[in-house]
Backbone of each chain as nested JSON, in Angstrom:
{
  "chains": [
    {"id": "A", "residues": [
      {"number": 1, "name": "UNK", "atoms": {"N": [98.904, 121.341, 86.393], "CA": [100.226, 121.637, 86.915], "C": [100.314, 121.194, 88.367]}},
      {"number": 2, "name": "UNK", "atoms": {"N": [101.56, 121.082, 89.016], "CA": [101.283, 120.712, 89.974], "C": [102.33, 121.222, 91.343]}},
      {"number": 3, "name": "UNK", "atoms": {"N": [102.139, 120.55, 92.469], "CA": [102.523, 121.913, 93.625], "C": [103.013, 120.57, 94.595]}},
      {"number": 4, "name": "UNK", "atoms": {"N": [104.378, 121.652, 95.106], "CA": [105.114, 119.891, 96.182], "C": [104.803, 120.759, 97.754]}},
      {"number": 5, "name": "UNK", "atoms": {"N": [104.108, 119.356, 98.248], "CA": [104.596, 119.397, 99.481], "C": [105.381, 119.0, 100.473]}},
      {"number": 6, "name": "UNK", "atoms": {"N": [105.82, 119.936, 101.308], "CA": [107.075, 119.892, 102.087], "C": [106.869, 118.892, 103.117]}},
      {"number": 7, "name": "UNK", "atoms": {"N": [106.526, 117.185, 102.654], "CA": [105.949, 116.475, 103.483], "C": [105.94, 115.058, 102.629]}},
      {"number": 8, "name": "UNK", "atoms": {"N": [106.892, 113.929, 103.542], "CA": [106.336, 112.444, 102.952], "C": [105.06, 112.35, 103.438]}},
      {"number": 9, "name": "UNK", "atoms": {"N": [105.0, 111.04, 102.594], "CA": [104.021, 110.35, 102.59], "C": [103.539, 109.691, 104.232]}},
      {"number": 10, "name": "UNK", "atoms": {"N": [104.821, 109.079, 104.277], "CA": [104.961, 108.503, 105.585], "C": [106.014, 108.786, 106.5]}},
      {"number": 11, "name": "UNK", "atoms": {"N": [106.734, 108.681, 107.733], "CA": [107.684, 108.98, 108.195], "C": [108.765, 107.823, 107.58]}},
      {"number": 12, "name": "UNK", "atoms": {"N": [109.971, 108.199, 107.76], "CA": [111.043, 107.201, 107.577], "C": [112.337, 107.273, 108.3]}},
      {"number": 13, "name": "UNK", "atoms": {"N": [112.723, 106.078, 108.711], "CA": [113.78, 105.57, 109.847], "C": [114.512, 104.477, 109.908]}},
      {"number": 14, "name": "UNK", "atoms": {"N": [115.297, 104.667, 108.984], "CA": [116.136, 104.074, 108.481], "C": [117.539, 103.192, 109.629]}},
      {"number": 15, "name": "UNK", "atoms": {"N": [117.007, 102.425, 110.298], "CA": [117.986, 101.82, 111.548], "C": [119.651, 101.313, 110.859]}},
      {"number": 16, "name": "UNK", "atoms": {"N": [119.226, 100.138, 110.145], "CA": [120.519, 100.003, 109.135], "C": [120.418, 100.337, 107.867]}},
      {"number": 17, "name": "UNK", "atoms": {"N": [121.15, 100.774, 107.171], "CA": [121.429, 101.584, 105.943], "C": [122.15, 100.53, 105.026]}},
      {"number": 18, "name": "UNK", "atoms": {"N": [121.043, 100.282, 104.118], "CA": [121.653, 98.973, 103.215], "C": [121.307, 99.17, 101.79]}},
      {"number": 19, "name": "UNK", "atoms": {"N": [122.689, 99.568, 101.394], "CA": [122.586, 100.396, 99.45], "C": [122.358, 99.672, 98.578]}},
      {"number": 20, "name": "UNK", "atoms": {"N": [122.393, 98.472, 98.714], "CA": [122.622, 97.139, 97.714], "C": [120.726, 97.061, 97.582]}},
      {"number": 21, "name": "UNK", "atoms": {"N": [119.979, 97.083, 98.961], "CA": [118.602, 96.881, 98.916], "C": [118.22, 98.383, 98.306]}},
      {"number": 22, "name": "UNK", "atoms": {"N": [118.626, 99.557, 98.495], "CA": [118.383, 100.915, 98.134], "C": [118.466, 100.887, 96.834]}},
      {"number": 23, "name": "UNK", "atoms": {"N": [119.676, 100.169, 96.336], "CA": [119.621, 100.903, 95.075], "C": [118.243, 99.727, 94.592]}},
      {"number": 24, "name": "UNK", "atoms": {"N": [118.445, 98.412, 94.793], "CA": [116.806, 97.686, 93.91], "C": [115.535, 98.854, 93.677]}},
      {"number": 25, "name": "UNK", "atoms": {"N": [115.653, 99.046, 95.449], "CA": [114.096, 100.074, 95.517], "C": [114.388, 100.726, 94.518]}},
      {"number": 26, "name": "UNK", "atoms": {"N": [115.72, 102.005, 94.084], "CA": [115.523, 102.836, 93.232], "C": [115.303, 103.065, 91.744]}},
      {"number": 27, "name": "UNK", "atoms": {"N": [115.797, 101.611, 91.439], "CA": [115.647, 100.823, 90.303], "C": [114.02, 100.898, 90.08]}},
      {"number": 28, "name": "UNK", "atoms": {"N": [113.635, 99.848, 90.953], "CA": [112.355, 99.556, 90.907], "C": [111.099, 101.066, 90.52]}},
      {"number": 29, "name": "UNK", "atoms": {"N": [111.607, 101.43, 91.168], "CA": [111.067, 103.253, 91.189], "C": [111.297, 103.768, 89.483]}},
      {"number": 30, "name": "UNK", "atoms": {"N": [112.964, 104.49, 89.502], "CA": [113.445, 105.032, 88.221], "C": [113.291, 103.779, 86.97]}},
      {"number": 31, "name": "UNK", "atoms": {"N": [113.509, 102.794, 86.972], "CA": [114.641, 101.709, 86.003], "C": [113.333, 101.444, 85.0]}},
      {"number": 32, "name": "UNK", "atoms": {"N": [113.518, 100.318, 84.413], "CA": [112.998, 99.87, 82.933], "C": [111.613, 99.347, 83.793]}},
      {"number": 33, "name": "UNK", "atoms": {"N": [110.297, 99.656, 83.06], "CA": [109.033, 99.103, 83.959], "C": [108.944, 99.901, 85.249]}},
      {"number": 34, "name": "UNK", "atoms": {"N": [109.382, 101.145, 85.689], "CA": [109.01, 101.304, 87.221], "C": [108.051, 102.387, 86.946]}},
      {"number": 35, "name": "UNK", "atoms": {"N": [107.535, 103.066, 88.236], "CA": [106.438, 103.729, 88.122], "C": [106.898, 105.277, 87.658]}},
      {"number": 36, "name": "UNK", "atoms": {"N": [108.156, 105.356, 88.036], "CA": [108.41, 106.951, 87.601], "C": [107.985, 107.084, 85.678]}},
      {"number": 37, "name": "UNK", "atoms": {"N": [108.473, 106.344, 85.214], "CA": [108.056, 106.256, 83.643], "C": [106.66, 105.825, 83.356]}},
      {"number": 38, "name": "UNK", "atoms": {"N": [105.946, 105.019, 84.224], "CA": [104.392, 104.644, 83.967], "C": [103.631, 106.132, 84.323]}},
      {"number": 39, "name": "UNK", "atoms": {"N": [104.293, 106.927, 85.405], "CA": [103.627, 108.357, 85.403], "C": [103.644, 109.268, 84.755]}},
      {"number": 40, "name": "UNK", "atoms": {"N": [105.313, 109.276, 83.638], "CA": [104.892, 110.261, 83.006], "C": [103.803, 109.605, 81.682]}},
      {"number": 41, "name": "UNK", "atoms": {"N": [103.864, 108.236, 81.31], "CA": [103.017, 107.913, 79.943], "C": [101.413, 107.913, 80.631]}},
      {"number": 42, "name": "UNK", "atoms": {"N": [101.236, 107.796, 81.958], "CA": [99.649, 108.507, 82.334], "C": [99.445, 110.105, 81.622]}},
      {"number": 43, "name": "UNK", "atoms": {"N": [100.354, 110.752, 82.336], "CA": [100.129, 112.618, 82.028], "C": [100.15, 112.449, 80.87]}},
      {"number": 44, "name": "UNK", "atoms": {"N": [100.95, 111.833, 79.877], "CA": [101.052, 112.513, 78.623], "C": [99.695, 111.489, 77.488]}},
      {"number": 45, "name": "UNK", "atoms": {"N": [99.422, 110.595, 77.801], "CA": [98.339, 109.953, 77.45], "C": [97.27, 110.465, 77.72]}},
      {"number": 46, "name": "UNK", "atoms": {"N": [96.675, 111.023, 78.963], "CA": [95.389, 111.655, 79.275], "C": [95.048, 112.447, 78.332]}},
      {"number": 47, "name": "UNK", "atoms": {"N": [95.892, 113.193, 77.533], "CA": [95.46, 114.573, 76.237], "C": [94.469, 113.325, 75.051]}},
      {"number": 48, "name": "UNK", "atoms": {"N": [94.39, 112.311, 75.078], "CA": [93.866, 111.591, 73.785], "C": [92.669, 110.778, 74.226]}},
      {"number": 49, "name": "UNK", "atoms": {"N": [92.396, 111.203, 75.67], "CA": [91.069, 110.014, 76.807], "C": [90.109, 111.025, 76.147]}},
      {"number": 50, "name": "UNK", "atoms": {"N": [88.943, 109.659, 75.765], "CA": [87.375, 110.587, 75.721], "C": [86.667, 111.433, 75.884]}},
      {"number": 51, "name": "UNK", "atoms": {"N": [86.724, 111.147, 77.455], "CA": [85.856, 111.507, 78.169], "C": [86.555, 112.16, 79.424]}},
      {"number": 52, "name": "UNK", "atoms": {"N": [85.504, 112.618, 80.346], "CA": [86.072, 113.312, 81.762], "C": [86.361, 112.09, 82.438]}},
      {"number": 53, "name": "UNK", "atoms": {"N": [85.775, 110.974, 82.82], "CA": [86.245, 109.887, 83.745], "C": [87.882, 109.315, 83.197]}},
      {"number": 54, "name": "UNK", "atoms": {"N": [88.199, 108.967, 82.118], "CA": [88.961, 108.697, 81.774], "C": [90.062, 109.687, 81.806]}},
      {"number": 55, "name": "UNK", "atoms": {"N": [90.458, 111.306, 81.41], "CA": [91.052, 111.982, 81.63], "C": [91.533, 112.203, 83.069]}},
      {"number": 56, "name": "UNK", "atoms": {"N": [90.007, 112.386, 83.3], "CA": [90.372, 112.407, 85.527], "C": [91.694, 111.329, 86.072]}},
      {"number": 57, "name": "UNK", "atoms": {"N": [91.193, 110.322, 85.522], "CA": [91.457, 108.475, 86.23], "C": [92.979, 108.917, 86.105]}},
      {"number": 58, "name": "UNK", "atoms": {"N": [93.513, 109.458, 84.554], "CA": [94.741, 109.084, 83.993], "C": [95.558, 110.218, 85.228]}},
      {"number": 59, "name": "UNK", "atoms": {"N": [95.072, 111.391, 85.143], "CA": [95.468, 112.457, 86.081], "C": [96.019, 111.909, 87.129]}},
      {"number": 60, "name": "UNK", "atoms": {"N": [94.801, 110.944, 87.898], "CA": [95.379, 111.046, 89.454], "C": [95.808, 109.738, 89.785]}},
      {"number": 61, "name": "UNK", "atoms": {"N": [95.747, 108.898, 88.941], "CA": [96.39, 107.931, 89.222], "C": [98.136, 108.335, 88.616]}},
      {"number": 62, "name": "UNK", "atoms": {"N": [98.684, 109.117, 87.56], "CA": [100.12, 109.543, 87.487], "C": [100.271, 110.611, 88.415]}},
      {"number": 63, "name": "UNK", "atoms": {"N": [99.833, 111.084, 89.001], "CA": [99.866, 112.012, 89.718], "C": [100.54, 110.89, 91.341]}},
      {"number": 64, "name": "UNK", "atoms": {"N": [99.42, 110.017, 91.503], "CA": [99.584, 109.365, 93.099], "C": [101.646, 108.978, 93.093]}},
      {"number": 65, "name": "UNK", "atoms": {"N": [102.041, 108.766, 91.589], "CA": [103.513, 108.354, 91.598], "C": [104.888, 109.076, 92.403]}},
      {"number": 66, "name": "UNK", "atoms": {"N": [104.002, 110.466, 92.533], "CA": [104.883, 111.358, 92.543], "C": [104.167, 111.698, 94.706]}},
      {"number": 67, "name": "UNK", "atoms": {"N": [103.162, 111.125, 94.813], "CA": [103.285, 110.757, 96.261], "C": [104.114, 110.606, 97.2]}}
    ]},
    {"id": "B", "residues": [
      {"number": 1, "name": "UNK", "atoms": {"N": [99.126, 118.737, 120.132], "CA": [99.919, 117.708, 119.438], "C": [101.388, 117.287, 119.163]}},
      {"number": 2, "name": "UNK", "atoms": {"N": [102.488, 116.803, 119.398], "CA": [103.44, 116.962, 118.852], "C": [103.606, 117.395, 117.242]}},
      {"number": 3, "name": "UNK", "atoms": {"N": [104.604, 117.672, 116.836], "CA": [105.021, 117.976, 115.538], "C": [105.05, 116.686, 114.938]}},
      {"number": 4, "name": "UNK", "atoms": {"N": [105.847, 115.898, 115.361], "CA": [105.75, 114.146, 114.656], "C": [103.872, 113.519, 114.539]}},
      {"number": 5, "name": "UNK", "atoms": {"N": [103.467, 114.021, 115.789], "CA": [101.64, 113.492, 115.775], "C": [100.982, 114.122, 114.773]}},
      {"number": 6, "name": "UNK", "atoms": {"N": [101.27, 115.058, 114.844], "CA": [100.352, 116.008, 113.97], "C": [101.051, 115.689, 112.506]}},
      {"number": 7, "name": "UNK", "atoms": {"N": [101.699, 116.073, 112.114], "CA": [102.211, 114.963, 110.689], "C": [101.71, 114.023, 110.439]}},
      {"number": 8, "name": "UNK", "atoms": {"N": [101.506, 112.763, 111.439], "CA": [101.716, 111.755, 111.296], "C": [99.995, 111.804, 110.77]}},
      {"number": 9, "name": "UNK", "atoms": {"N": [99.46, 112.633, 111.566], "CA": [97.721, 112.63, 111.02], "C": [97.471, 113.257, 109.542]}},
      {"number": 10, "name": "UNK", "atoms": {"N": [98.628, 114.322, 109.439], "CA": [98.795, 115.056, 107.969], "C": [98.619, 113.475, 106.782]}},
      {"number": 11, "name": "UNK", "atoms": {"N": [99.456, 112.875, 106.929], "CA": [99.701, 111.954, 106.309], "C": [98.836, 110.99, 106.233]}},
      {"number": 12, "name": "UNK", "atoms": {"N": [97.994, 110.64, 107.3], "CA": [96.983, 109.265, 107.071], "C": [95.975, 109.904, 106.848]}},
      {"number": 13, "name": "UNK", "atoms": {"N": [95.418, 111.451, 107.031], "CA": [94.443, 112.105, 106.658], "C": [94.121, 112.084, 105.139]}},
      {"number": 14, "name": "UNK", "atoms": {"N": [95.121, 112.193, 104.466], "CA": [96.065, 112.933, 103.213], "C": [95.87, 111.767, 102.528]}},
      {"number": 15, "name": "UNK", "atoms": {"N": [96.316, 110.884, 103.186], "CA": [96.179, 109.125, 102.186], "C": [95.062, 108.876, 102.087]}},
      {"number": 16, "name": "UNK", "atoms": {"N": [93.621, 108.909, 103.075], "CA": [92.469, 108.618, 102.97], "C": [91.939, 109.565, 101.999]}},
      {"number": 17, "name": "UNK", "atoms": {"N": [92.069, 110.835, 101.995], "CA": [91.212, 111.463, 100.871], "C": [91.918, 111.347, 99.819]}},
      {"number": 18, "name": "UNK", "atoms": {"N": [93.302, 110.623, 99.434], "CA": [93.369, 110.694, 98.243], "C": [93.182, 109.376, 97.979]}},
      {"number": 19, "name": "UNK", "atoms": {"N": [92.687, 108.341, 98.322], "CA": [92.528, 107.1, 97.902], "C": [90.458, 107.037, 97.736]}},
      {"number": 20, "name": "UNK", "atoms": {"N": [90.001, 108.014, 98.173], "CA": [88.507, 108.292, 98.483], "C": [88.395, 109.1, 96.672]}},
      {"number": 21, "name": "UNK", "atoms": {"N": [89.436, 109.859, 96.678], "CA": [89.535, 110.238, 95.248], "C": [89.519, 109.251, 94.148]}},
      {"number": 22, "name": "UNK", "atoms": {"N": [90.424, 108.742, 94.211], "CA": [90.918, 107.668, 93.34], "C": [89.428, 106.556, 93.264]}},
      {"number": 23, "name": "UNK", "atoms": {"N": [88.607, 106.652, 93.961], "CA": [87.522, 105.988, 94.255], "C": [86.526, 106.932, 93.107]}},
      {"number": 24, "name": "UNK", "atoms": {"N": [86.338, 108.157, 93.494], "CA": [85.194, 108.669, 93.089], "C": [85.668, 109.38, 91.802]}},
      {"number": 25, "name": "UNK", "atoms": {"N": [86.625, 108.662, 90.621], "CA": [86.724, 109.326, 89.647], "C": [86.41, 108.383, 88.929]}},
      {"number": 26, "name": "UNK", "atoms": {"N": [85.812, 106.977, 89.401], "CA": [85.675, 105.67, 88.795], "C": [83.843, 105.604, 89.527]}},
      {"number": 27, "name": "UNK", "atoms": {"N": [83.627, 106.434, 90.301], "CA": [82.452, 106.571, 90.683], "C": [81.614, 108.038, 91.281]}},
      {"number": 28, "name": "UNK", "atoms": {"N": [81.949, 108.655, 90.519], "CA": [81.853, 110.001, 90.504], "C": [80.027, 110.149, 91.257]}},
      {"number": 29, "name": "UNK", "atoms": {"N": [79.466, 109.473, 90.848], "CA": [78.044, 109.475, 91.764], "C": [77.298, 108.995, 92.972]}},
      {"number": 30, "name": "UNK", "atoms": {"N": [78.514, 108.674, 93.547], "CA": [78.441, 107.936, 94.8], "C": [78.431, 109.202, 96.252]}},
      {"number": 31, "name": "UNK", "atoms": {"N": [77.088, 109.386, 96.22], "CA": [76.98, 110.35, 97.402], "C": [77.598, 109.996, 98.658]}},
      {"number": 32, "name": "UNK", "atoms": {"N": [77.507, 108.912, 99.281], "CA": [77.982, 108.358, 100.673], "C": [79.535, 108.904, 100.245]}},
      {"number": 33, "name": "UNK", "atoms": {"N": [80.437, 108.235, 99.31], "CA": [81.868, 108.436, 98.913], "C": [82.521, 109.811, 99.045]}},
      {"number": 34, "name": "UNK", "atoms": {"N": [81.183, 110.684, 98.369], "CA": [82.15, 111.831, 97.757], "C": [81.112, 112.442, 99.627]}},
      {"number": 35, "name": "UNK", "atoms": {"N": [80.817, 112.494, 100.276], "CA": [80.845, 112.884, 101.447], "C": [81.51, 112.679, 102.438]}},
      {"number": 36, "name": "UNK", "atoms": {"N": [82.207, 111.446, 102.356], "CA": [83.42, 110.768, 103.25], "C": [84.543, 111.792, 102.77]}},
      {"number": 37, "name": "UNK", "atoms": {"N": [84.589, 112.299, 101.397], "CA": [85.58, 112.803, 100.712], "C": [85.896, 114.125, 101.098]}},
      {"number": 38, "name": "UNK", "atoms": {"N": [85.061, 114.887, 101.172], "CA": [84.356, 116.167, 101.804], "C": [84.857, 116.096, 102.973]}},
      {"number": 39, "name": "UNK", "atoms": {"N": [84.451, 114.943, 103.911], "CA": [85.007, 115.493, 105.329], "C": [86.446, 115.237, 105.308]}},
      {"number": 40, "name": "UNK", "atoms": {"N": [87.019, 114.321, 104.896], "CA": [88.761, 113.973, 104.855], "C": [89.328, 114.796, 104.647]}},
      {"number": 41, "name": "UNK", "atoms": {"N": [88.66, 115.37, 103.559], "CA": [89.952, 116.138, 103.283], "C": [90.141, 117.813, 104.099]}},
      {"number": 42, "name": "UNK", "atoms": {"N": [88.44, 118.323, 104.285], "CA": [88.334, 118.728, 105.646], "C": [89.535, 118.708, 106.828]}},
      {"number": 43, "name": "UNK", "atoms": {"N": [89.388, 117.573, 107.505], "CA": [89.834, 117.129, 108.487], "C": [91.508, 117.411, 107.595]}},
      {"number": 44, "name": "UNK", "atoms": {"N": [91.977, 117.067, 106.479], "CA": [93.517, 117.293, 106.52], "C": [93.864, 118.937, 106.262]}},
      {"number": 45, "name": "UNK", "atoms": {"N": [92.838, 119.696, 105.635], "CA": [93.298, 120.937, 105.526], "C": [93.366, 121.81, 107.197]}},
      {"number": 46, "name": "UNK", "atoms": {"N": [92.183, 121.168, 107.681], "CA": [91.986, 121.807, 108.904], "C": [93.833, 120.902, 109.657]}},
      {"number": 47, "name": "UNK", "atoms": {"N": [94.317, 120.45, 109.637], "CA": [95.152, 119.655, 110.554], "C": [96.856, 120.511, 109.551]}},
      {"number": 48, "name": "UNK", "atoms": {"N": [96.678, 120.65, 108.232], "CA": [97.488, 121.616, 107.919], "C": [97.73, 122.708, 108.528]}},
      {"number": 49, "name": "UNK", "atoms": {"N": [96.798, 123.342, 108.443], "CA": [96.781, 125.244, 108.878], "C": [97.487, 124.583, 110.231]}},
      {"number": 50, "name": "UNK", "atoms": {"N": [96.831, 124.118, 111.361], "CA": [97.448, 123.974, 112.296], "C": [99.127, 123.691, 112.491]}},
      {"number": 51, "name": "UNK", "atoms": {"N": [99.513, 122.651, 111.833], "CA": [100.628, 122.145, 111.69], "C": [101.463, 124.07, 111.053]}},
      {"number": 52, "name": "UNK", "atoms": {"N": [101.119, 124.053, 109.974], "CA": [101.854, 125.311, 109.777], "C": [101.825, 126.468, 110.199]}},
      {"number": 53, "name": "UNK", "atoms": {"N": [100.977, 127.007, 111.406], "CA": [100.722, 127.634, 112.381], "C": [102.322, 127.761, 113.267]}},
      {"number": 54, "name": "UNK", "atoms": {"N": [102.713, 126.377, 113.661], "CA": [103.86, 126.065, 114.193], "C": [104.8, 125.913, 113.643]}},
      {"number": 55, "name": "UNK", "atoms": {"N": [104.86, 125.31, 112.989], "CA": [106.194, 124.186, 112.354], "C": [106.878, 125.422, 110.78]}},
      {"number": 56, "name": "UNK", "atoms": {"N": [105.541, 126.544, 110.467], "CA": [106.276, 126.971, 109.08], "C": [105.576, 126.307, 107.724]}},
      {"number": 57, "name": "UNK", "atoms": {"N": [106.009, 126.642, 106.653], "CA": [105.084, 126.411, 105.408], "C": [105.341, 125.178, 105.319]}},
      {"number": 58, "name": "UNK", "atoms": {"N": [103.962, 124.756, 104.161], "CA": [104.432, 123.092, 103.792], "C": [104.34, 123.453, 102.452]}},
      {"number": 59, "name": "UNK", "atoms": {"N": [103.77, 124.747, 101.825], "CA": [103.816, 124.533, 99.938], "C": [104.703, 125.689, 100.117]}},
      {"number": 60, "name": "UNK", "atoms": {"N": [105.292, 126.097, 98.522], "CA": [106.504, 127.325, 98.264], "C": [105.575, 128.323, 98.675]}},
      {"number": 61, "name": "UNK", "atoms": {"N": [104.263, 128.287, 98.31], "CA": [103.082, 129.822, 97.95], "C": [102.808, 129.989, 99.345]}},
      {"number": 62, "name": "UNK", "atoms": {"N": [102.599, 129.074, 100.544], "CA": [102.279, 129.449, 102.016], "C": [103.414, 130.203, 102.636]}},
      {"number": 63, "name": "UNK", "atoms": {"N": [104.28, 130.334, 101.717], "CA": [105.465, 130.529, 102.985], "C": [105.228, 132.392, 103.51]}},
      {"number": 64, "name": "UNK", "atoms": {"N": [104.162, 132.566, 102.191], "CA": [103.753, 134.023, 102.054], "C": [103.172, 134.726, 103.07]}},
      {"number": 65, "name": "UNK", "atoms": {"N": [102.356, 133.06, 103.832], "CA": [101.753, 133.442, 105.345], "C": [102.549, 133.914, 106.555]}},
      {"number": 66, "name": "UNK", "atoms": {"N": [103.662, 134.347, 106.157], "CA": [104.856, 134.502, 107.344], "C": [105.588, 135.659, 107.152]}},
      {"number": 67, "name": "UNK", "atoms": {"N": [106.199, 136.499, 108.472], "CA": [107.109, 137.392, 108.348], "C": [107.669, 137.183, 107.653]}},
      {"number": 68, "name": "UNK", "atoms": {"N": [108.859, 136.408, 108.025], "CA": [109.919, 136.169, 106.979], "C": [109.615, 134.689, 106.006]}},
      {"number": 69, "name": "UNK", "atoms": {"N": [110.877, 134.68, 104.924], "CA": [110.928, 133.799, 103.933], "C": [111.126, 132.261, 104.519]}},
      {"number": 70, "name": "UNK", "atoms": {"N": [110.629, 131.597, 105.114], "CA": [111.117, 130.13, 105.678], "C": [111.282, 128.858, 105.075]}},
      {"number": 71, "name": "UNK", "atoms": {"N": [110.652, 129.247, 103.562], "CA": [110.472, 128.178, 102.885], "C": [111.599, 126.934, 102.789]}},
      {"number": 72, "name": "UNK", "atoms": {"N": [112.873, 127.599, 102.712], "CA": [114.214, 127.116, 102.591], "C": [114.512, 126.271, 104.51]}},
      {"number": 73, "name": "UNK", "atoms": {"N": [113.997, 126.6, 105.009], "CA": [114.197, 125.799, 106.792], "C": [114.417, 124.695, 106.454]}},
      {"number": 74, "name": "UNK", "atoms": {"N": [115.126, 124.171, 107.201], "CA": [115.337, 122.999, 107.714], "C": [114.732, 122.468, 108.61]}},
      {"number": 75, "name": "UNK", "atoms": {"N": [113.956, 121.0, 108.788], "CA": [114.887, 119.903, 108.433], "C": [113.819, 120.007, 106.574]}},
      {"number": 76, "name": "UNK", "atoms": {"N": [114.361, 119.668, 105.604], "CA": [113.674, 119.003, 105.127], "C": [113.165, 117.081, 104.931]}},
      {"number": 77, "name": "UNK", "atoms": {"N": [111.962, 116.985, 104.324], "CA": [111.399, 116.007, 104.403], "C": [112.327, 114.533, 104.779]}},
      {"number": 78, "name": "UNK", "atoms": {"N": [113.261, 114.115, 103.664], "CA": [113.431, 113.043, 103.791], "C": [114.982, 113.29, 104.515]}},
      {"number": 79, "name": "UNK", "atoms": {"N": [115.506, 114.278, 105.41], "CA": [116.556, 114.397, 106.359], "C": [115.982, 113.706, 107.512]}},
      {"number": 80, "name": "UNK", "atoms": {"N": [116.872, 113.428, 108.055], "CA": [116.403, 112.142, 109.894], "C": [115.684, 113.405, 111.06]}},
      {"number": 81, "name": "UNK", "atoms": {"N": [115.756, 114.025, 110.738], "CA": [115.927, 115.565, 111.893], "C": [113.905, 115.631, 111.471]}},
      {"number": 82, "name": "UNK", "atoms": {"N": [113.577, 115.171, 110.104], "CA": [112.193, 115.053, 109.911], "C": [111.145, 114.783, 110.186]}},
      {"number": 83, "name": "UNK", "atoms": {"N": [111.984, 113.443, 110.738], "CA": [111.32, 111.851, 110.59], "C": [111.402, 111.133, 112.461]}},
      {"number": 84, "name": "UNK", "atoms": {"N": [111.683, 112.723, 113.186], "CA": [111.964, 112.192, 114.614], "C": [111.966, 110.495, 115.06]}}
    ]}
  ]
}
């Protein structure tokens, strides 16, 4: 399970504000192929991994998405 | 420290032990690794407490460390008021 912190990753400062490039990023993020959907098929794939390395791997690498 | 400095170490602290992770679950026997790992993340819990010493909680469950309820404060994360 997991626990948010009240904290990016990195700072952000946004000088000009440009939606046309925003929305790509968000695409890129949410849309068809982005990582928000590659994280949840990590979590929900890890239940069928071997072993502990493989279960671990799947964990924290869908986990880093949500970074 | 400032509030922006001290973050700013939250964060590159925070990235190193979790990329030291991401290392030692593909090499789980790597003593040198998982001791680098040990101190990082060290060094970010110790740089937490501090930070929330001042600034107020950073998880929902810390906010417990406080008189009152602060969890809800402002600024949050990705507001400009954050990100000085």
């Amino acid at each position: 399970m997991f626990s948010y912190n009240k904290f990016l990753a990195h700072p952000i400062r946004i000088k000009n504000p440009n939606p046309r490039l925003a929305n790509i990023v968000i695409t890129q993020y949410g849309g068809p192929s982005g990582e928000l959907g590659a994280s949840l098929r990590y979590l929900s794939q890890r239940y069928t991994m071997p072993d502990d390395v493989t279960k671990g791997l799947l964990t924290d690498i869908g986990n880093a998405e949500y970074i | 420290m400032s509030r922006a400095e001290l973050l700013n170490q939250i964060q590159s602290y925070g990235f190193a032990a979790y990329d030291m992770l991401l290392y030692l679950d593909t090499h789980p026997k790597d003593k040198k690794a998982f001791s680098m790992f040990k101190q990082l993340v060290e060094k970010t819990n110790k740089l937490r407490k501090e930070y929330e010493k001042e600034h107020g909680p950073l998880t929902p469950f810390s906010a417990a460390n406080f008189d009152s309820f602060m969890w809800l404060d402002s600024p949050w994360p990705w507001e400009k008021e954050a990100n000085v």
